[in-house]
C-alpha positions as CSV (number, residue, x, y, z in Angstrom):
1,X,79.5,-146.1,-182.8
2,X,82.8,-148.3,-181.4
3,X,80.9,-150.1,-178.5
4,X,78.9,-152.0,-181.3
5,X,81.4,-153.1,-183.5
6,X,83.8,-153.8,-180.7
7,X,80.9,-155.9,-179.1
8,X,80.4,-157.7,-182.5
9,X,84.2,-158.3,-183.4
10,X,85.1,-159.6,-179.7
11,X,83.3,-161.4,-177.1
12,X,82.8,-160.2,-173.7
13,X,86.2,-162.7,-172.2
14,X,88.1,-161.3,-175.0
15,X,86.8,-157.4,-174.9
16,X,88.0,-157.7,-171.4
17,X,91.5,-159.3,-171.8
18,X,91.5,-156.7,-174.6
19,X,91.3,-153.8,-171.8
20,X,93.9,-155.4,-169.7
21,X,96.8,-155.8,-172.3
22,X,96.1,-151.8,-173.5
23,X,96.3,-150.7,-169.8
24,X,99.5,-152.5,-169.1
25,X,101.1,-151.3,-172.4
26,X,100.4,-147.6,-172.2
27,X,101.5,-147.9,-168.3
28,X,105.0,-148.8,-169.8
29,X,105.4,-145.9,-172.0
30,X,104.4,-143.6,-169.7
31,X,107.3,-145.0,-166.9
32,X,109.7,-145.1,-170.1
33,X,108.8,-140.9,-171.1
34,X,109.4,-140.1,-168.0
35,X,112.6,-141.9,-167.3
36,X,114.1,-140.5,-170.2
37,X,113.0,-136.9,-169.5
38,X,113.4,-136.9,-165.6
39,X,116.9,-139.1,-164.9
40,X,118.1,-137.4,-162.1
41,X,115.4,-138.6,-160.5
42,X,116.1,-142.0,-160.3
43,X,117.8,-143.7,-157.0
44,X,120.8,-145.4,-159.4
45,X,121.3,-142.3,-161.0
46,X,121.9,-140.1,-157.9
47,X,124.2,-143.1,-156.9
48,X,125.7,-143.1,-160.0
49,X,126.0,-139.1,-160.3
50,X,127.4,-139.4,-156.4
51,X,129.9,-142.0,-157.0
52,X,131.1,-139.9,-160.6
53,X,131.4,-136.9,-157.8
54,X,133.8,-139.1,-155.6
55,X,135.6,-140.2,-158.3
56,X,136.6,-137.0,-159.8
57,X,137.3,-135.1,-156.6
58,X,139.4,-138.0,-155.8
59,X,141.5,-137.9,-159.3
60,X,141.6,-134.1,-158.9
61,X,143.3,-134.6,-155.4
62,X,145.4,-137.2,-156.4
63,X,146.9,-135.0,-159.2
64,X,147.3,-131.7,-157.7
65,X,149.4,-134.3,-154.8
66,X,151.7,-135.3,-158.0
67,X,152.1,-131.8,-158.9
68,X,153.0,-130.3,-155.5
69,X,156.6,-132.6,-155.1
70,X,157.7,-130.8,-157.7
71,X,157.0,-127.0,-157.2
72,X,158.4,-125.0,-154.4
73,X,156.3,-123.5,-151.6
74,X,155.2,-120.6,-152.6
75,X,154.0,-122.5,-155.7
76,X,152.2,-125.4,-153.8
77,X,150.5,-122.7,-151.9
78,X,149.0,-121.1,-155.5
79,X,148.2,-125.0,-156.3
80,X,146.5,-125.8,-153.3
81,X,144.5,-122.3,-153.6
82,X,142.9,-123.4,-157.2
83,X,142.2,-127.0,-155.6
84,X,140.2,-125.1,-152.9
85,X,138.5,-123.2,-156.2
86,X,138.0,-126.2,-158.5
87,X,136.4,-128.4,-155.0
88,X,133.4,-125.3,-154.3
89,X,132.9,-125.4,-158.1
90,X,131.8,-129.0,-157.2
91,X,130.3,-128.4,-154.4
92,X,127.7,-125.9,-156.1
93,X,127.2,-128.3,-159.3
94,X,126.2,-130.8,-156.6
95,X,124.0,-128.2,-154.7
96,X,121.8,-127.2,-158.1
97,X,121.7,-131.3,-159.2
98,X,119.3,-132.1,-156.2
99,X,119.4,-132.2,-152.4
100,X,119.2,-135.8,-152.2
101,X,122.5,-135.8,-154.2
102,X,124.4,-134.6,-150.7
103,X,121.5,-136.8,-148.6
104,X,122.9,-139.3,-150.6
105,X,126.7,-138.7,-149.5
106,X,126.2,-137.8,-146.2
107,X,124.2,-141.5,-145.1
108,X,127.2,-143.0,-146.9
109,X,129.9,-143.7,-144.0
110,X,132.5,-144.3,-146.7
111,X,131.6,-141.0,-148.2
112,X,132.2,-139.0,-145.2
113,X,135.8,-137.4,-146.5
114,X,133.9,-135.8,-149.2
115,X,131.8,-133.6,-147.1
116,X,134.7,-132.6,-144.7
117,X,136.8,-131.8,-148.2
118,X,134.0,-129.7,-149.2
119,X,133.0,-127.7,-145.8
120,X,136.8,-127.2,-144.7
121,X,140.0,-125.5,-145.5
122,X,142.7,-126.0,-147.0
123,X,142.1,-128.5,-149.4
124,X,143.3,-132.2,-149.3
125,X,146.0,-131.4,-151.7
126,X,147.6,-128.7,-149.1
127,X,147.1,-131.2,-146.2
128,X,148.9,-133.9,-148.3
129,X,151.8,-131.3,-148.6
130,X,151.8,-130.5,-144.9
131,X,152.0,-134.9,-143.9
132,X,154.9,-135.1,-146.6
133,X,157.2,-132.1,-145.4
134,X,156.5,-132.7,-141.5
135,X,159.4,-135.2,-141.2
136,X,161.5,-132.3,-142.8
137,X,160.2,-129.3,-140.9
138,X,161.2,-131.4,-137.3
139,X,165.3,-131.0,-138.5
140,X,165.6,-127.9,-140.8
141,X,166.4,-125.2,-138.0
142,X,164.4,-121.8,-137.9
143,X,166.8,-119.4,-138.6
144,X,166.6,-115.3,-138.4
145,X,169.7,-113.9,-139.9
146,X,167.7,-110.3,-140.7
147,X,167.5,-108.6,-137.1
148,X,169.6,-105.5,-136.5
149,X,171.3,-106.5,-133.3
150,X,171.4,-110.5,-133.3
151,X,171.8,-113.8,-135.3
152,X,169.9,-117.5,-133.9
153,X,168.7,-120.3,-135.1
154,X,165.9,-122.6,-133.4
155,X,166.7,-126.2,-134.1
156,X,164.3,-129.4,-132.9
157,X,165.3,-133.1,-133.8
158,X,168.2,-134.9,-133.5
159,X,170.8,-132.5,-132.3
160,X,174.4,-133.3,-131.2
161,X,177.3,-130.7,-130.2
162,X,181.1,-131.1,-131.1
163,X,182.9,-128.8,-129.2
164,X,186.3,-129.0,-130.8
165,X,184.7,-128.3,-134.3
166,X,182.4,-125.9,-132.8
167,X,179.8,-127.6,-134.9
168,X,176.1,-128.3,-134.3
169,X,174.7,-131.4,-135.9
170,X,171.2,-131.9,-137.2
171,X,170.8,-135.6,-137.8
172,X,167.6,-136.1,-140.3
173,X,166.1,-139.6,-139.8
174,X,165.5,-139.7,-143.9
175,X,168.3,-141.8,-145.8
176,X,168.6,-139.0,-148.5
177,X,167.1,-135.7,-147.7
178,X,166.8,-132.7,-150.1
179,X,169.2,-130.4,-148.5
180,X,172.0,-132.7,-147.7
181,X,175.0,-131.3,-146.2
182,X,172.8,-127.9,-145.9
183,X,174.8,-125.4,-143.3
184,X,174.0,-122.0,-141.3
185,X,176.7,-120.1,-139.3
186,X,176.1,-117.9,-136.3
187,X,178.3,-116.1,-133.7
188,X,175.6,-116.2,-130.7
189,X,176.2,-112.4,-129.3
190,X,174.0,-109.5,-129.3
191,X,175.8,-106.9,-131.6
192,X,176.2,-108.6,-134.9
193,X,176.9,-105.0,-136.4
194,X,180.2,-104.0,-134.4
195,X,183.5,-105.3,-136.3
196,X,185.3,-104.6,-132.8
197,X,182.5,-106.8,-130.7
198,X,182.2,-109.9,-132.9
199,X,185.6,-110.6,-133.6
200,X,185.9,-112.4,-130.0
201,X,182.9,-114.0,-130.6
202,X,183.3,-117.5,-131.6
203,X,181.5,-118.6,-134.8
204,X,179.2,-121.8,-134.7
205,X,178.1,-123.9,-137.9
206,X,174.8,-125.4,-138.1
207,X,175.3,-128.6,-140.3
208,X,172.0,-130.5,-141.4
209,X,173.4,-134.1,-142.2
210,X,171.7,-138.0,-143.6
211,X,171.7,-140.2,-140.7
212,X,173.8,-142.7,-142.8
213,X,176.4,-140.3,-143.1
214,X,179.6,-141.0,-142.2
215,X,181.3,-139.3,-139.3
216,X,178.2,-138.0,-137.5
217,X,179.6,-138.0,-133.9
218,X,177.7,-140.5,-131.3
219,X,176.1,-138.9,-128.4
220,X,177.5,-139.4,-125.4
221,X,175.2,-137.2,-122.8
222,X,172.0,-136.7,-123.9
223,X,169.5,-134.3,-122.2
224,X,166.1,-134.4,-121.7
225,X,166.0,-130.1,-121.8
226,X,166.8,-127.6,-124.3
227,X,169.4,-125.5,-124.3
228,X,170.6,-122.1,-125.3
229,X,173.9,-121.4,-126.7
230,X,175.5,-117.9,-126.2
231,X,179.1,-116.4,-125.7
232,X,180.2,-113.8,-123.1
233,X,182.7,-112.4,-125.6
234,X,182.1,-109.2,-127.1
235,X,182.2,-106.3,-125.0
236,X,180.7,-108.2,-122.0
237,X,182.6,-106.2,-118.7
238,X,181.3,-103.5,-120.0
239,X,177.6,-102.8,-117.6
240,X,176.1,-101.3,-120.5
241,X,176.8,-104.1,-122.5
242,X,176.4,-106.8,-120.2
243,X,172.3,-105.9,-119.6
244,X,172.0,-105.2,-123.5
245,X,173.9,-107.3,-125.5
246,X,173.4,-110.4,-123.0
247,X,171.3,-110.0,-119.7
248,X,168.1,-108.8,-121.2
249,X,168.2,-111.0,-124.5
250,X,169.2,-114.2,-122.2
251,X,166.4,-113.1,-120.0
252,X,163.7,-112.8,-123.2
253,X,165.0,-116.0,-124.8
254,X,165.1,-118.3,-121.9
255,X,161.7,-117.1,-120.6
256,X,159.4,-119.3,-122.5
257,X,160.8,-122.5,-121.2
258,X,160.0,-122.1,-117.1
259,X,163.6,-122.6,-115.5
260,X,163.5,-126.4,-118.1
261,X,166.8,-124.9,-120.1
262,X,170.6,-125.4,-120.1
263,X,172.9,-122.8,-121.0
264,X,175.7,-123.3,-123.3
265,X,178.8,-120.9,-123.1
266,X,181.0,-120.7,-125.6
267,X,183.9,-117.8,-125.3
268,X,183.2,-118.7,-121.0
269,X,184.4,-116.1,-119.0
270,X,184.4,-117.6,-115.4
271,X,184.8,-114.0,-113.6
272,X,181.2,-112.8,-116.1
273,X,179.4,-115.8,-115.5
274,X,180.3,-115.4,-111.3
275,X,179.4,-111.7,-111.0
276,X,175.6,-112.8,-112.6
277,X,175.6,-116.1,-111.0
278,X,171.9,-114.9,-109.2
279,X,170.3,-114.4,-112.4
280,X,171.6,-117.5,-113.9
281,X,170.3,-119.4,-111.1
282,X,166.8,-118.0,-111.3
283,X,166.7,-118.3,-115.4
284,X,168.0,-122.0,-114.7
285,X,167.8,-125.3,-112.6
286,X,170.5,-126.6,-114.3
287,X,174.3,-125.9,-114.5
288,X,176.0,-123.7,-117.2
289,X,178.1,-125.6,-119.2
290,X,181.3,-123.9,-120.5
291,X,180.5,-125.4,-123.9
292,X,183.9,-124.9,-125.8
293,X,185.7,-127.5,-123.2
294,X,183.7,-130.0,-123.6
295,X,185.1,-133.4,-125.3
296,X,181.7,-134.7,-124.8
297,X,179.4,-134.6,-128.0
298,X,176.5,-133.6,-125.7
299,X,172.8,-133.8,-127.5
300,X,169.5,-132.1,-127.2
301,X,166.4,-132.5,-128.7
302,X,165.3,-128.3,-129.1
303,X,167.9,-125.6,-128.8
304,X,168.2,-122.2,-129.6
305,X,171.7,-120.9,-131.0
306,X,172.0,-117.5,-130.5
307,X,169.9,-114.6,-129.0
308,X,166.8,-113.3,-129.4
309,X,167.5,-109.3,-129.5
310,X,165.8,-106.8,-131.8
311,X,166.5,-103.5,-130.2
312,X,169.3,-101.8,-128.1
313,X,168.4,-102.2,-124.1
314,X,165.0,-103.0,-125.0
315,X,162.2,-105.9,-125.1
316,X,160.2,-106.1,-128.2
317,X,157.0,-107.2,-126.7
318,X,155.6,-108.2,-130.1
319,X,157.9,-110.5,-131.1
320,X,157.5,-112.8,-127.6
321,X,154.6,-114.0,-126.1
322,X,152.5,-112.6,-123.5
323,X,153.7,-109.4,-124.1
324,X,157.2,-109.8,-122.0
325,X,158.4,-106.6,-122.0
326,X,161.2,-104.3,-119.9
327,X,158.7,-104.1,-116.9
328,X,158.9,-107.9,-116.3
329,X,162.9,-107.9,-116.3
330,X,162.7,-105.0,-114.2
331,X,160.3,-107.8,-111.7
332,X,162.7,-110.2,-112.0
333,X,165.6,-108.1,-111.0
334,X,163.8,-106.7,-108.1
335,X,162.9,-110.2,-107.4
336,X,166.4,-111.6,-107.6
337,X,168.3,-108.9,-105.5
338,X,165.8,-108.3,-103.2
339,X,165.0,-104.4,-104.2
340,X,162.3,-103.2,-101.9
341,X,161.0,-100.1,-103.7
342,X,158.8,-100.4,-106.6
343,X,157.9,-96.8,-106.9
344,X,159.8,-94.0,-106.5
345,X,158.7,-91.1,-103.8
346,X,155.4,-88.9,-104.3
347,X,156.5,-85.0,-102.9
348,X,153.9,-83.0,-100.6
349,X,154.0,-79.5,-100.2
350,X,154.7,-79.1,-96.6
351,X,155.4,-83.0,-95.8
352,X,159.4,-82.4,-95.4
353,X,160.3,-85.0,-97.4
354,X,163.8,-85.1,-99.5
355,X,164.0,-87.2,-102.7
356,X,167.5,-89.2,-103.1
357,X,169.6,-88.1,-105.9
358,X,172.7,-90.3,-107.0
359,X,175.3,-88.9,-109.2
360,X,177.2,-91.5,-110.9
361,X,180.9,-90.8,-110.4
362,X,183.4,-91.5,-113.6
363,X,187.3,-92.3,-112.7
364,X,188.6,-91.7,-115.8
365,X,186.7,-90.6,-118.7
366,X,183.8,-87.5,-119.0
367,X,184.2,-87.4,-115.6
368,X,182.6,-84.6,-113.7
369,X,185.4,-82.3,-112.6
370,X,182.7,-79.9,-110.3
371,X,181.1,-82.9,-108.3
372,X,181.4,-80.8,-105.1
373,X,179.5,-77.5,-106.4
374,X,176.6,-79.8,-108.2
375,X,176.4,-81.7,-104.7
376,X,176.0,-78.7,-102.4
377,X,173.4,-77.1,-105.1
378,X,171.6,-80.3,-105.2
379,X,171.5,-80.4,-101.3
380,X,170.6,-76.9,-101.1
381,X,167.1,-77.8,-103.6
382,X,166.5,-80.3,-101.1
383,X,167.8,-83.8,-102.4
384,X,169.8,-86.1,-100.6
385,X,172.7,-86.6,-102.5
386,X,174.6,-90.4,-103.2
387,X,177.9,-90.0,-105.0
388,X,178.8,-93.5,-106.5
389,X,180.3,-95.4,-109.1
390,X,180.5,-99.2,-109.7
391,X,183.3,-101.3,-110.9
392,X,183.9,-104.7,-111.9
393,X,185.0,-105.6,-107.9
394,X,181.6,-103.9,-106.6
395,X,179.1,-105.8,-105.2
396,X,176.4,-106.2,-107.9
397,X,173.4,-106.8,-105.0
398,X,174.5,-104.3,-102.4
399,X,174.7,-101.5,-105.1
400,X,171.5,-102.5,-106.8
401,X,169.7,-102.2,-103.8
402,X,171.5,-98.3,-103.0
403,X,170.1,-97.4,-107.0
404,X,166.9,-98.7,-105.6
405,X,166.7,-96.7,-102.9
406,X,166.9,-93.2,-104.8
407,X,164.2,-91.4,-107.1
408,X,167.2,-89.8,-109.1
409,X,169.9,-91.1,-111.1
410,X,172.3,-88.5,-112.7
411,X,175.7,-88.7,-114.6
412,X,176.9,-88.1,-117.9
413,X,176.5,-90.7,-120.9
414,X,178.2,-93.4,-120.1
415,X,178.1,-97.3,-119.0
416,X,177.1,-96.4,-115.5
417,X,173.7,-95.3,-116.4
418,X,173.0,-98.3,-117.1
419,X,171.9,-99.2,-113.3
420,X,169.0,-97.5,-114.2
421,X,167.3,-100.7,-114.2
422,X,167.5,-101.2,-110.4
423,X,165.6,-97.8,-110.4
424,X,162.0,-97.8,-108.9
425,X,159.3,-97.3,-110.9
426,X,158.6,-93.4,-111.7
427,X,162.0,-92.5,-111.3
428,X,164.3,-90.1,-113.3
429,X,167.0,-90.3,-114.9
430,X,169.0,-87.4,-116.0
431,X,171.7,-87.9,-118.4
432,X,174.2,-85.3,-119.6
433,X,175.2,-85.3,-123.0
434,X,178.5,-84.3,-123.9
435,X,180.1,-82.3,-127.6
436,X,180.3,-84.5,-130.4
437,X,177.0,-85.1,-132.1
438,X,176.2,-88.1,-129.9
439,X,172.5,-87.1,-129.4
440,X,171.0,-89.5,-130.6
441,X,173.4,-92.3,-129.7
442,X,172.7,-91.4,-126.3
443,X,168.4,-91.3,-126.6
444,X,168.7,-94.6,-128.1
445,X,171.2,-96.2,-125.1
446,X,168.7,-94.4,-122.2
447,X,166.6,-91.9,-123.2
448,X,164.6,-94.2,-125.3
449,X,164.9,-97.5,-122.7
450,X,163.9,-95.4,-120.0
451,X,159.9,-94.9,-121.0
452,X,159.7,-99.0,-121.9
453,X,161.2,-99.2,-118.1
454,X,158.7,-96.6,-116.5
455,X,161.3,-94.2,-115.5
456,X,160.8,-90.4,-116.9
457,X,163.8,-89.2,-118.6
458,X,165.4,-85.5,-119.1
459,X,168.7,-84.7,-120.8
460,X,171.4,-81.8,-120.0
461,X,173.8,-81.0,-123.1
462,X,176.6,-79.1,-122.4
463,X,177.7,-76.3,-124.3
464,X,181.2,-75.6,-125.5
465,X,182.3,-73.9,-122.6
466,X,181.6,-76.5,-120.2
467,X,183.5,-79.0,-122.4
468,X,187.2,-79.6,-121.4
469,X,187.6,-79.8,-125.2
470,X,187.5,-75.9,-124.9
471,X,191.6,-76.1,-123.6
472,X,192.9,-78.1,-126.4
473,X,191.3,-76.7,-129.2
474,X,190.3,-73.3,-130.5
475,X,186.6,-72.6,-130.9
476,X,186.9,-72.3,-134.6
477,X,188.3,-75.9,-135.0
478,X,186.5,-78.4,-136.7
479,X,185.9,-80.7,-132.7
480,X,183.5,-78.0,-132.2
481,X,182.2,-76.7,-135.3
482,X,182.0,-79.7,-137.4
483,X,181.3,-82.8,-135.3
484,X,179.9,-84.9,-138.4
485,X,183.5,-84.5,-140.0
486,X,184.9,-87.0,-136.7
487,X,181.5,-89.4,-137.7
488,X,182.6,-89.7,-140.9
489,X,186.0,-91.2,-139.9
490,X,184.2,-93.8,-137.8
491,X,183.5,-94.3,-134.7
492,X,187.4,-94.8,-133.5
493,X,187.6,-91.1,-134.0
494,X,184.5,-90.2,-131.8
495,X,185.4,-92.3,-129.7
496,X,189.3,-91.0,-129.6
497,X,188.1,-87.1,-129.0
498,X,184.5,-86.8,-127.7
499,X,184.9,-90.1,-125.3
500,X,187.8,-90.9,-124.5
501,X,189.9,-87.4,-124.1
502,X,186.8,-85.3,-122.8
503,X,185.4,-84.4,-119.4
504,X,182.7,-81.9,-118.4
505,X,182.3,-79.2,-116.1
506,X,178.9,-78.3,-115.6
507,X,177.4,-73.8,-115.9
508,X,175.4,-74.6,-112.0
509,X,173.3,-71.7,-113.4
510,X,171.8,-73.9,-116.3
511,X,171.7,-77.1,-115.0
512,X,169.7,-76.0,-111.8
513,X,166.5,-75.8,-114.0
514,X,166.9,-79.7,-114.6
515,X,167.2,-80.4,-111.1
516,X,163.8,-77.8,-110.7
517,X,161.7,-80.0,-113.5
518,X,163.3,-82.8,-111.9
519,X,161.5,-82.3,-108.2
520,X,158.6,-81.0,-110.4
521,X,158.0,-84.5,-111.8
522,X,158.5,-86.0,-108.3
523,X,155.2,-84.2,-107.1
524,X,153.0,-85.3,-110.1
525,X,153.8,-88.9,-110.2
């Protein structure tokens, strides 16, 4: 009914333009629909949406870097964790918007940053806070002020040394730095808990300073090495004392920089640093410097001030690397004085062979006033017995190598026990343990070195009647009855009675057993 008035109204030319106009007009609406229903589809609007994205992660970043200036780490750390929260928020809103949104970011070499800030961690806004506190991490020293045994402080920077002040400098490159005129103290010794130890121990301030400051000291040597600063103060003289408060935490300390250190002396003791010159020389290519001599303000770039000890006569593996531990010292002693054994002998039934027992002598104190009888007994199990006993005069490699040769090591608790260390591997060590409630002192001193060393460990304790304690007091006195009443004076009193004014005499009929389980262990191995 249309195609005849439409053919009567128009002519053909003009039905025809007619057709073309109402083509073109309902192709527009269509286009303009779907644009408005369907935006995301359109290439500016993913460009748009994209640059938006950039934009806002940007802003985001750049505000949490305002905020983390002014909060304290622990804070910045909390900041930097809701940045990594609020950036995968964004990175899922981008993910449900349309794949070629990231396609879109990715082929965009100026976008790359965005990606990376998405797919990594931390967040930009922790990164920031790393670049800006760099510069201050290089100067602030590392300090560990909680250990039981020891004080140090690692420094890297600008370091310079005044003797006469005993004063370590940390010159910061900034013109004004947040912890200006900061300051540490340490007393670099191995027994930060004894009164009677530290107070000959000089003490050393760590001084972080402005390198606009006035007098800051000029360097006059500078070295290309680090350096470890220590004093042979203390008790150092006595054997025990020398291995555990300084040997074996110089050793551990010193090991991680290859023979590239200098060691810095304060409180030098020529006579000390002589008797151990070996093992300096093998810790070191480079001379000891008696540090509080010096006039010259001599400067490192890394030093450690102080000691790295945690427990008594013992290397924490887990606090160094690559597991260093008593068995390597015990290497690098054999190593340095030329000890041949490594293990100690395996008995054979039958094979005639006689394991060496040395008795560790005492001159003055807890000294064994029946050496003779315990020799002959000994002998007559079928040791070979050593009677020795070191001083401060006695050779320190010709005596090593004489521990080294036996498989026992016998005395009662004391300093001298101490050469256990020269012992060969499988050894024993049999320490007697005299009156006064000292038990566990004297596990902790040997017993509980011994198993990190590989040596097997058995303990005598005497009884009242083999104490020489027995002639100056009755058995109902406090000495023998009440021990803890002499710990709770402090250890001067200990000391006074159960140390210092007590020797031993040993019942041969009890201690035989030990020397039994002794030879027992020797043919198990």
């Amino acid at each position: 009914m249309y195609d005849p008035i439409f053919a009567k109204s128009f002519s053909k030319y003009e039905q025809k333009r007619f057709g073309f106009w109402a083509i073109l007009i309902c192709t527009i609406m269509a286009v303009s629909i779907f644009l408005e229903l369907k935006p995301g589809f359109h290439p500016l609007a993913i460009l748009g949406n994209a640059m938006n994205l950039q934009l806002s992660i940007d802003a985001a970043q750049d505000k949490l870097a305002v905020k983390d200036e002014d909060i304290s780490p622990p804070l910045a750390v909390d900041q930097a964790k809701e940045g990594e929260q609020t950036d995968m928020l964004r990175v899922n809103d981008m993910g449900t918007s349309s794949p070629l949104a990231t396609e879109a970011v990715e082929s965009d070499p100026t976008n790359t940053s965005i990606v990376k800030d998405i797919d990594t961690n931390p967040p930009l806004a922790t990164q920031a806070k790393k670049v800006e506190t760099r510069s201050e991490e290089l100067v602030e020293p590392a300090c560990n002020f909680l250990g039981p045994l020891s004080d140090y402080c690692e420094i890297k920077g600008d370091i310079r040394i005044e003797a006469n002040s005993s004063t370590i400098f940390i010159v910061s490159p900034q013109t004004t730095i947040a912890a200006k005129n900061k300051s540490w103290s340490t007393r670099p010794y191995a027994r930060k808990g004894n009164g009677g130890a530290m107070i000959s121990v000089k003490k050393w301030t760590i001084k972080l300073v402005s390198h606009n400051e006035d007098n800051i000291p000029r360097c006059s040597i500078n070295h290309s090495i680090p350096s470890i600063l220590f004093s042979t103060g203390g008790f150092s003289g006595n054997p025990f004392h020398d291995f555990s408060d300084l040997l074996v935490p110089i050793y551990s300390t010193s090991q991680e920089f290859g023979g590239e250190v200098q060691f810095l002396a304060t409180d030098h003791q020529h006579w000390w640093i002589s008797k151990y010159q070996m093992l300096f020389s093998r810790l070191s290519r480079h001379e000891i410097i008696a540090i509080d001599k010096e006039k010259e303000i001599h400067c490192y770039s890394r030093m450690v001030a102080g000691l790295k000890s945690y427990k008594e006569f013992i290397i924490d593996s887990s606090k160094f690397p690559n597991g260093l531990s008593m068995n390597h010292f015990r290497q690098f002693l054999r190593s340095t004085y030329s000890l041949k054994r490594t293990r100690a002998i395996k008995l054979r039934k039958g094979a005639g062979q006689k394991p060496r027992l040395m008795l560790i002598s005492r001159g003055r104190t807890r000294r064994l006033t029946n050496e003779g009888e315990i020799t002959r007994m000994a002998r007559k199990l079928g040791y070979e017995v050593i009677v020795a006993e070191a001083g401060i005069s006695t050779n320190l490699t010709s005596f090593a190598q004489l521990v080294n040769s036996c498989d026992v090591l016998m005395g009662v608790h004391g300093a001298g026990l101490t050469n256990m260390v020269f012992l060969p591997d499988n050894a024993i060590l049999v320490q007697i343990i005299p009156l006064g409630g000292i038990d566990g002192l004297a596990r902790v001193d040997f017993g509980i070195p011994s198993k990190d060393m590989n040596i097997r460990y058995l303990e005598y304790k005497i009884e009242a009647t083999e104490s020489s304690l027995i002639e100056q007091y009755p058995l109902d006195h406090a000495v023998f009855r009440d021990p803890s009443s002499f710990h709770k004076q402090g250890w001067g009193a200990i000391r006074s009675v159960y140390l210092d004014k007590q020797n031993v005499k040993i019942d041969l009929h009890r201690f035989k057993s030990t020397l039994v389980k002794a030879l027992k262990l020797l043919r198990r191995h």
